[in-house]
N, C-alpha and C positions, 0 to 999 in steps of 0.2 A: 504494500500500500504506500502511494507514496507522501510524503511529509503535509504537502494541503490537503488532502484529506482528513490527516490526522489529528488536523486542527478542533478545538473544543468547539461544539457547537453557538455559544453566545456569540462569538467574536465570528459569525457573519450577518451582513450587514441587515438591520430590520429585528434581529433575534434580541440580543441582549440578556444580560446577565439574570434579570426576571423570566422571560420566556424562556433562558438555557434551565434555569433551574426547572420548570414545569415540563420543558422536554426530556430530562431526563429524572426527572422523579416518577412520571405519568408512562412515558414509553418507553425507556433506557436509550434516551439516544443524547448521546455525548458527543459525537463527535461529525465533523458535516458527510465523514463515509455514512453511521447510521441513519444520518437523513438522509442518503441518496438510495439507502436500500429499507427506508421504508416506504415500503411500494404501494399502492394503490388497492384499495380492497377491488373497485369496480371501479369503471369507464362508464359515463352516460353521453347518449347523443343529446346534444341539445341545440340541433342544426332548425329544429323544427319548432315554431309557436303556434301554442290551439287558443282558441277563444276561450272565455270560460264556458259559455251554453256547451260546446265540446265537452268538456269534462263526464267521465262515465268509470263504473269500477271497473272494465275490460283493461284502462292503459295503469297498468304498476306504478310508474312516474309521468309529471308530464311539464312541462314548460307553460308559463303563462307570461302575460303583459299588460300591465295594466296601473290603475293609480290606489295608493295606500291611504286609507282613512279610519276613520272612529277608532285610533287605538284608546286600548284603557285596560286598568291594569283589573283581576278580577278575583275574587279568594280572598281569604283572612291570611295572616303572615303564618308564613313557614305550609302553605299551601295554595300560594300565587301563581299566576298568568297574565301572561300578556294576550290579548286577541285584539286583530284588526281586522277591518274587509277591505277586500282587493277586487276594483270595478273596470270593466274596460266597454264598456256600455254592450258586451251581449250578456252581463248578467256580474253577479257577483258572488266571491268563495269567503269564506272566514279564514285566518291565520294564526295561530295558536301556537305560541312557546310558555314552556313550562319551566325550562331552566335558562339562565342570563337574562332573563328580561329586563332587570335592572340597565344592563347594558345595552341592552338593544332599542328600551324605551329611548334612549337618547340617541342614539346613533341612527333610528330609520325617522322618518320625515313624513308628516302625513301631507297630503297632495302632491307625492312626488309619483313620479315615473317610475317603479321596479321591472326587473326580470325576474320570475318567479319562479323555482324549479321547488318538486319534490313531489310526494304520494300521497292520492286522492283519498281521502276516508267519506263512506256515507252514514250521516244518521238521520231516522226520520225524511227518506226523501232527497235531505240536501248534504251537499261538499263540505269538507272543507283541508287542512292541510295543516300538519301538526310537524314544528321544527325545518320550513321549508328554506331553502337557500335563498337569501335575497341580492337582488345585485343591480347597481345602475349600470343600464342597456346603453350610454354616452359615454361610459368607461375605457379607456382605452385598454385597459388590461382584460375586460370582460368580454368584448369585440374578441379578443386573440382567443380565450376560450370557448366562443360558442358555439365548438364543432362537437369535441370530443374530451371530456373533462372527464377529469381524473377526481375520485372521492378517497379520499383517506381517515384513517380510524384516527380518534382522538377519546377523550374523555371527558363526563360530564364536569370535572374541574376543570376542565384545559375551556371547555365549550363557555362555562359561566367568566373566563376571565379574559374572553377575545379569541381565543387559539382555537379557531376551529379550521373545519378539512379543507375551507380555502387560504385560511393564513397560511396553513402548511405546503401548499399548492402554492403560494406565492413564497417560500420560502425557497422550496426547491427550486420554484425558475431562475431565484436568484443566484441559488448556488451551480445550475447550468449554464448562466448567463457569463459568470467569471473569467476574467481572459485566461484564469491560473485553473480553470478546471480541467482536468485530464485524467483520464484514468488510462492503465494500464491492461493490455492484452493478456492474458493468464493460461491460454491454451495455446497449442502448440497448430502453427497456421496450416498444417497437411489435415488435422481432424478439423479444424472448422472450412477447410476446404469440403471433406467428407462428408463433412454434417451440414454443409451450407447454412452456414452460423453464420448471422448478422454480427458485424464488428460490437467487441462489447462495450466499446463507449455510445456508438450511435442507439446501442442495445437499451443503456440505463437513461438515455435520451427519451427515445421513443418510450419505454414502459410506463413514461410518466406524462408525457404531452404529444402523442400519437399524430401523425398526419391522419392518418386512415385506421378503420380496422386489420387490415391486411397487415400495415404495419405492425400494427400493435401486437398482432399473432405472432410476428416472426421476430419480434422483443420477447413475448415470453416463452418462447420454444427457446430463442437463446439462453436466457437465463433460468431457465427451468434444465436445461440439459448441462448450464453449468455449475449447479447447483448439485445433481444428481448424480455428476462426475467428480466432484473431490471428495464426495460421499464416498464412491466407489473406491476411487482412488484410494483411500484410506484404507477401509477396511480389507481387499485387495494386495494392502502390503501388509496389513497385519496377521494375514494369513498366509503370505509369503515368508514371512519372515520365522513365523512361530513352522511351516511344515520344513523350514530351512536350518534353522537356527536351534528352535527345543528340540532336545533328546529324545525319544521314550522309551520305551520297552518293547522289548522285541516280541512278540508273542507266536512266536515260528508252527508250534505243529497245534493240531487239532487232533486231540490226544482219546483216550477209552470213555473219560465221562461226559465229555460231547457227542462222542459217538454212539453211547449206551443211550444215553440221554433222548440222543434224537430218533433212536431206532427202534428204542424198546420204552420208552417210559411215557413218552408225549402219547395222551390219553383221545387226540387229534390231528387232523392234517395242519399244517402248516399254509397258508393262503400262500400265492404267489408275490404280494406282499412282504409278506414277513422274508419269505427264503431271499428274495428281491434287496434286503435291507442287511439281512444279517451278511449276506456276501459281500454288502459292503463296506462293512461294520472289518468283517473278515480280511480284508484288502488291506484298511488303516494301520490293523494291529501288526502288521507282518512288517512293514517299513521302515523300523526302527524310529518310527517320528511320531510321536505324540497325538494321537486321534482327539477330536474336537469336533466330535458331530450332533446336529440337532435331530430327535427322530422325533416326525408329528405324526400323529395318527388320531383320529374319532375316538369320544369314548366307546368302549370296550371291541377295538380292532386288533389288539394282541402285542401290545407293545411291553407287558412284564416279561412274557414270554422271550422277544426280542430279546430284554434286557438279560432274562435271566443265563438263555447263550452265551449271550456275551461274555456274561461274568465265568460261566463256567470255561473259556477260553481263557482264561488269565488261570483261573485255577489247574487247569492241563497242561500248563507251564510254570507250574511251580509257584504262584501270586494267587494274594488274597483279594476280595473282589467287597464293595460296601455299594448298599444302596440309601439313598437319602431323601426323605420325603416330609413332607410340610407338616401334616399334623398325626396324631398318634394314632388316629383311624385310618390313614393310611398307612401307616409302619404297618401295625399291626394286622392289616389286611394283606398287604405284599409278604410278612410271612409267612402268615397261614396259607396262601399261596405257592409262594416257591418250596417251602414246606411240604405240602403236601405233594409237588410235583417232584420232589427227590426223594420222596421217601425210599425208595429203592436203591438208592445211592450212597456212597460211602461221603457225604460233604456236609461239616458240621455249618449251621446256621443258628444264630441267635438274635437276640432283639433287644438294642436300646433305646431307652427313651427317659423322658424326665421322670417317671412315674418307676423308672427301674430302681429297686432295693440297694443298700451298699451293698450287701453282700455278693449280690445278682452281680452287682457295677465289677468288683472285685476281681471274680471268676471270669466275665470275660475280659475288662483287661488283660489278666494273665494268657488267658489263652490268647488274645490277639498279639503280644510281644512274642510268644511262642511259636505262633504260627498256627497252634493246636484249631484255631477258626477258623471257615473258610470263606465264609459270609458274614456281614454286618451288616441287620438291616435297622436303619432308627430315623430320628426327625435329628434337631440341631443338634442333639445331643453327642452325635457322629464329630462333629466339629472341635468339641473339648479337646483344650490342649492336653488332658488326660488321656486322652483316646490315641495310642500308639500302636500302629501297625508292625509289623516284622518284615513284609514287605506287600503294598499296596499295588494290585496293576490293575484296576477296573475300576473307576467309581461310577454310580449311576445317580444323577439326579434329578429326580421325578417332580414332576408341575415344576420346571424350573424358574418360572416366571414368580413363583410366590418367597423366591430365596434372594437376598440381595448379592450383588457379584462378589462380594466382600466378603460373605459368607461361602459363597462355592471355593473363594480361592484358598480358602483354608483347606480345602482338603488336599489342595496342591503341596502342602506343607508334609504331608504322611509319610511321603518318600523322597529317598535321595533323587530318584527322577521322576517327573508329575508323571499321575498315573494314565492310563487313558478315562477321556472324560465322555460320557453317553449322558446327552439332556433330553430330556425329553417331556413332551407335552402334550394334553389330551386337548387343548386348545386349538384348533386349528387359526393359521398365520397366512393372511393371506399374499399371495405370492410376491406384490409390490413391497409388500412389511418384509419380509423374511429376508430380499433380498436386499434389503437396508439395513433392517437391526442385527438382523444375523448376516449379512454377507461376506462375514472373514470366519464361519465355521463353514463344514461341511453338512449339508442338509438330506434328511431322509425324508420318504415320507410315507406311509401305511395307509395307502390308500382304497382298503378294498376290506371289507368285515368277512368275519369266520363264515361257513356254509352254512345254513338252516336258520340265520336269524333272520326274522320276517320283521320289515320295516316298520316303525313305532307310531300306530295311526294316531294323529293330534287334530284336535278340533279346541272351537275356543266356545266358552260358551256364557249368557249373562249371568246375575247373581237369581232372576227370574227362574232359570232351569234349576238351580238348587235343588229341588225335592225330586225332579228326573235322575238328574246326578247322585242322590242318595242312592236311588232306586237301582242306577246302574253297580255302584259301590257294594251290595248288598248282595245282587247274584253272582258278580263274580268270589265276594268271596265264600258264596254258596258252593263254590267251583273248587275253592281250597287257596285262592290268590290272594295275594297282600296288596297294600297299599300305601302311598306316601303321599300326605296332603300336606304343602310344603306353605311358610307364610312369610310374607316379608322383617316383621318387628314380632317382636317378645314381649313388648308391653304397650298398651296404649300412647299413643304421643296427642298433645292436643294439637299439634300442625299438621297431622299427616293423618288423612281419615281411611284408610285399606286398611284392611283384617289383622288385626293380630295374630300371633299365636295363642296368648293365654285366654281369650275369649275363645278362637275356633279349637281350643283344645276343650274347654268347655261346653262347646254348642256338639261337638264329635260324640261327645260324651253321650248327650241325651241322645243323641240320633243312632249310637249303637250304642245301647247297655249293655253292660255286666249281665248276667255271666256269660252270654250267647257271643258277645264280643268284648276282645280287651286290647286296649290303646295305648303305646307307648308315646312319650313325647322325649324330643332330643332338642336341645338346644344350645348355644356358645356359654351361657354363664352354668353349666352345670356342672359338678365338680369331673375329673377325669372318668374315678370309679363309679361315680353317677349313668355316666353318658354307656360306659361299657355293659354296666347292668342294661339299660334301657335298649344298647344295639343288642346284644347277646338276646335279648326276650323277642326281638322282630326275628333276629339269624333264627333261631329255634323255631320259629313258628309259632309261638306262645301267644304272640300279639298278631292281628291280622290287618291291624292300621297303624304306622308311623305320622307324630303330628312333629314336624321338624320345623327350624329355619332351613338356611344355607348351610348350615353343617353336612347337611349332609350330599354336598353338590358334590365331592371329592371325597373316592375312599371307600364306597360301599358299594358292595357286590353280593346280591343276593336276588338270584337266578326265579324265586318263587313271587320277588315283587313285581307284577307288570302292570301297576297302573300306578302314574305320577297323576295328583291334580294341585297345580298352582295356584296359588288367592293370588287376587292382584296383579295377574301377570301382565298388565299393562306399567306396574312398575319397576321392573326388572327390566336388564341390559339382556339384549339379543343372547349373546356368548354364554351368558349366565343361565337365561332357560333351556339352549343347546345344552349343557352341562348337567343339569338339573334331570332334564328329558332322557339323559343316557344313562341315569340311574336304574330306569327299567329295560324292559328291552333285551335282557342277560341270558334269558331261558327261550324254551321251545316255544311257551303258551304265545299267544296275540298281545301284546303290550297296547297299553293306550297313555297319551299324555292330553290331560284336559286343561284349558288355560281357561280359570276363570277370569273375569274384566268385570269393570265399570261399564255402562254406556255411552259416558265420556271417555274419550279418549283423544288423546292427541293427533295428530298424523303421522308422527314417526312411532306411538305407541303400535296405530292398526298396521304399519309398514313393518317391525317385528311380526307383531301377532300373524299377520299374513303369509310372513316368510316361514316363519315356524310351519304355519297348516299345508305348505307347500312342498318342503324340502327337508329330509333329513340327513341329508348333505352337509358335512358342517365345514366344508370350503365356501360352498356356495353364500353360508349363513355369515361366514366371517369376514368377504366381502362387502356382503349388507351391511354387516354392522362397521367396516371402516367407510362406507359411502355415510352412511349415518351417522355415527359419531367422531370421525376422521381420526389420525394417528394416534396426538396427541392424548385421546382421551383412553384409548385401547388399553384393557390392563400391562404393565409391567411395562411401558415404550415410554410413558412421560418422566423417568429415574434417566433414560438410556443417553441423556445427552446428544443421541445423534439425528435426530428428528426435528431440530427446532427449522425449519423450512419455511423459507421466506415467501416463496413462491410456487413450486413445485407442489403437487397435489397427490397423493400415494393410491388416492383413489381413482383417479380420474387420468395419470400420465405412466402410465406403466410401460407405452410402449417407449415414450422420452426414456426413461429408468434402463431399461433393457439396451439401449441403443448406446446410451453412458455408460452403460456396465462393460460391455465391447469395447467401448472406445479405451475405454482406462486400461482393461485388461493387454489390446494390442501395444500401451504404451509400454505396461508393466513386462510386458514379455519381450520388447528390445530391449530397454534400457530398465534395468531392476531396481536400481540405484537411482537413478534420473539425475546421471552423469553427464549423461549429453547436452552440450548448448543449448539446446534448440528446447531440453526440457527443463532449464533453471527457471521458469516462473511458478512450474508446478513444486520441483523441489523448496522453492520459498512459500509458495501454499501449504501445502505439505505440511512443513516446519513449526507456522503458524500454530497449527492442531494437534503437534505431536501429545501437549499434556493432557487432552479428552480420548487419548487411546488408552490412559494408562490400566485400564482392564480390557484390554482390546482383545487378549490373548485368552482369555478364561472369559470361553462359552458364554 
């Protein structure tokens, strides 16, 4: 970057040491680069002026002209307005600011000439326009904009003290205008011959004061694709560096208890999936370099299984192998699991967790300094600098999205050489995400379920069906079936009016009694030994209804439950009822997932609910939910530091993303180092970033 850019934002001209302080308290921008990349949310034409009799709810925004009168200010203090009407003799609109009016009251002019931009509201019949852009049409700086104008984000404190989206608009022209403004080229001029990249000065030009649309297209392809490329760039070398650079373990043969294991003991076929993953799982280990792969799969597609291979390749070579998982319902499920699929096998397995006794603690320490263990499975409790291996080659860690990177890199600690590391996820990532937040591991992905599970039929239905929904509830488990009616809160909140738990664990009650029927309830504040009791009475079959929160999205496997029903599922995240939904589903029988709702709902509420009824796809679902809720909001991506994207959209440019990923990789594979002349702007890019890699390496 060079030196005028880096300049402090007050000290250009018009800004001033008041405005520097509100632009960077309000946006963080400090300096006149982050006002040149704070880009534009939208573009609006405002080549065109409607009368006001024109006005109708078909146009979003619309342009008017005309003369400003009857302002007056209206409300008691600390719930004031300003409103005026604006006439141009085919009729008249009301205009309405709720914040700065103080300042605006003096600043607009009644009987003057305005140009009036912004969105039509109807009530009762008539218009009017709330917060609308006001601007004198004799202006000569407003003549320059009224083709194609740029709106930019601000805040209701920037807005009440002057600074709004066109002072910032008028900032930036000023800082284009500069005979000292110049930016610098950053890529290498054969790719943006390749990529027919508009020059990146003309780039941050146009992004903000557009000739045309066309232009303004080929400003944000530009800098959407060079935005997508230092991304790449990055993580590209930090997985160049780690399969170059980190040691691992050798893991050479595939030894008697993978082979016993896979021939004589797997109580199923293997999908073409799993064999698909494990051979490449297989590949890593043999290379002496340190494996570092992500494997996604659906709930219940078979990725303990994957795992559990895994581990037992590290043990056929002489290494102990540990798995690592969030909460103790999932420990203790993956070993009853692996558990019982080695029973046949000579391989000791044990389990820790916070709830383990010293003396328990004890016994396996010693066995794991010993070697005498051959598995370790537990939640954080794996991580204790107490927790000593004899030698480590496998660790696996499951929902890895719910463990901080800080936490996984402890395990890296176990051994003289980090072990190979297997993440994985029942989340599915959608493939723009994956190839961003993860694009310096090696990705799997489980893409296809076991044979004989028949698809989990989901319907949504109102709070009205209620006593249908009982009635359904009651033959099936006339049938012998279980059930999980899951609720968002645990107790009453006065702001949030959807179902509790402790009420519908209540109303369950009456509607199946004792002794014909019996109801466990599970929730987060219940003590550990609590919550096991309560799981252990559903595993048994003792109870034929589970009344949960989210506890129980992760971790439970119990083949006889096939009916989920959801309260409130218009207030849950997409991913979250995908997750929810795969708790049944496990067995032969017909699974059903019922999504009760409100009648109210949002748009993006019925845009889930819909998706759900449609797909049990959880690719498909987890697109949806990044077009819905975009990266940032996605669990485990807004810690990741490498998403904050200025312009780039993970939903909507994937083929941008793909095409950047290419380009970085042909750089990375000439020049490794970016040694060459021609590639020092990116080695100074690069450079820039080196200290947001510093987990770059660990998964």
């Amino acid at each position: 970057m060079n030196s005028y850019l880096s300049t402090p934002v007050e000290y250009l001209k018009g800004v001033g040491p008041a405005k520097g302080d509100l632009l960077k308290k309000e946006l963080q921008i400090f300096t006149f680069n982050d006002l040149l990349f704070h880009f534009p949310y939208r573009h609006i034409d405002r080549s065109k002026v409607y009368k006001i009799s024109e006005v109708n709810g078909e146009l979003p925004f619309i342009q008017l002209r005309g003369k400003l009168s009857n302002m007056r200010t209206l409300g008691s203090a600390g719930a004031q307005r300003l409103v005026a009407e604006l006439r141009d003799g085919s009729g008249m609109i009301e205009l309405v600011w709720f914040q700065g009016h103080k300042w605006l009251k003096d600043a607009l002019k009644a009987d003057k000439t305005y140009l009036v931009f912004g969105k039509p509201n109807e009530f009762n019949g008539s218009y009017s326009m709330v917060h609308p852009n006001m601007d004198d049409p004799d202006d000569v700086e407003t003549k320059k904009y009224l083709h194609i104008m740029p709106l930019y984000t601000t805040t209701e404190k920037m807005k009440a003290r002057g600074v709004d989206s066109k002072a910032i608009m008028r900032m930036i022209n000023t800082l284009l205008l500069d005979p000292k403004f110049f930016v610098e080229e950053d890529i290498p001029a054969s790719i943006c011959v390749q990529q027919k990249l508009m020059n990146r000065q003309d780039a941050l030009q146009l992004i903000h004061f557009p000739k045309d649309f066309a232009a303004l297209a080929a400003a944000e392809f530009r800098l959407k694709f060079e935005e997508f490329f230092f991304i790449q760039l990055r993580l590209l070398r930090f997985r160049m560096k780690r399969t170059q650079l980190i040691n691992g373990i050798r893991l050479e043969q595939i030894g008697d208890l993978f082979n016993k294991f896979y021939n004589e003991c797997l109580p199923f076929d293997l999908t073409n999936a799993q064999k698909r993953v494990i051979k490449e799982i297989r590949v890593d280990v043999k290379r002496g370099v340190q494996m570092n792969r992500l494997v996604q799969g659906d709930v219940g597609s078979g990725k303990t299984v994957v795992a559990l291979m895994s581990m037992l390749m590290a043990i056929d070579n002489g290494y102990q192998a540990c798995m690592m998982a969030p909460t103790e319902i999932l420990a203790t499920q993956h070993l009853q699991t692996v558990s019982s699929l080695l029973k046949d096998l000579p391989v000791t397995v044990k389990l820790l967790r916070g709830a383990t006794g010293i003396k328990e603690r004890r016994i396996i320490h010693e066995q794991l300094e010993s070697g005498e263990l051959d598995i370790l499975i537990g939640t954080h409790a794996l991580i204790e600098s107490k927790v000593v291996f004899k030698n480590l080659g496998m660790a696996v860690v499951d929902e890895q999205h719910r463990f901080g990177v800080e936490q996984r890199s402890k395990l890296w600690q176990k051994n003289k050489f980090p072990p190979h590391m297997l993440v994985m996820t029942a989340t599915p990532i959608p493939r723009t995400l994956a190839m961003t937040l993860y694009g310096d591991l090696d990705t799997s992905v489980i893409d296809e379920m076991p044979a004989g599970r028949k698809p989990i039929q989901t319907i949504m239905r109102y709070d009205s069906s209620r006593l249908a929904i009982f009635g359904f509830l009651k033959n099936e488990i006339s049938k012998g079936r279980q059930v999980y009616i899951v609720y968002p809160l645990i107790e009453e909140s006065e702001t949030l009016t959807f179902k509790n738990l402790v009420e519908g664990y209540e109303s369950i009650c009456k509607e199946f009694p004792e002794p014909k029927y019996q109801v466990s309830i599970l929730h987060g504040k219940l003590k550990a030994a609590e919550k096991a009791f309560e799981m252990s009475r559903f595993v048994r079959g003792e109870t034929q209804i589970m009344v949960a929160t989210t506890v129980i999205e992760v971790g439970v496997n119990i083949p006889n439950a096939s009916i989920m029903v959801i309260e409130s599922a218009q207030k849950f995240g997409l991913s979250q009822l995908h997750q929810l939904r795969g708790r049944v589903g496990r067995g032969a029988d017909q699974s059903y997932c019922i999504l009760m709702s409100d009648v109210k709902q949002s748009n993006e509420a019925k845009q889930r609910i819909k998706t759900m009824c449609e797909t049990n796809d959880g690719f498909k679902i987890a697109e949806v939910d990044l077009k819905l809720r975009g990266p940032g909001e996605l669990e485990g991506t807004a810690q990741s530091g490498i998403l904050d994207l200025k312009i780039a959209d993970l939903a909507n440019d994937t083929e941008i993303l793909a095409q950047a990923r290419m380009a970085a990789q042909m750089v990375l594979d000439e020049d490794p180092q970016l040694l060459l002349n021609v590639n020092k702007p990116l080695a100074q890019h690069y450079a820039l970033y080196r200290k947001t890699a510093k987990w770059g390496r660990i998964s």
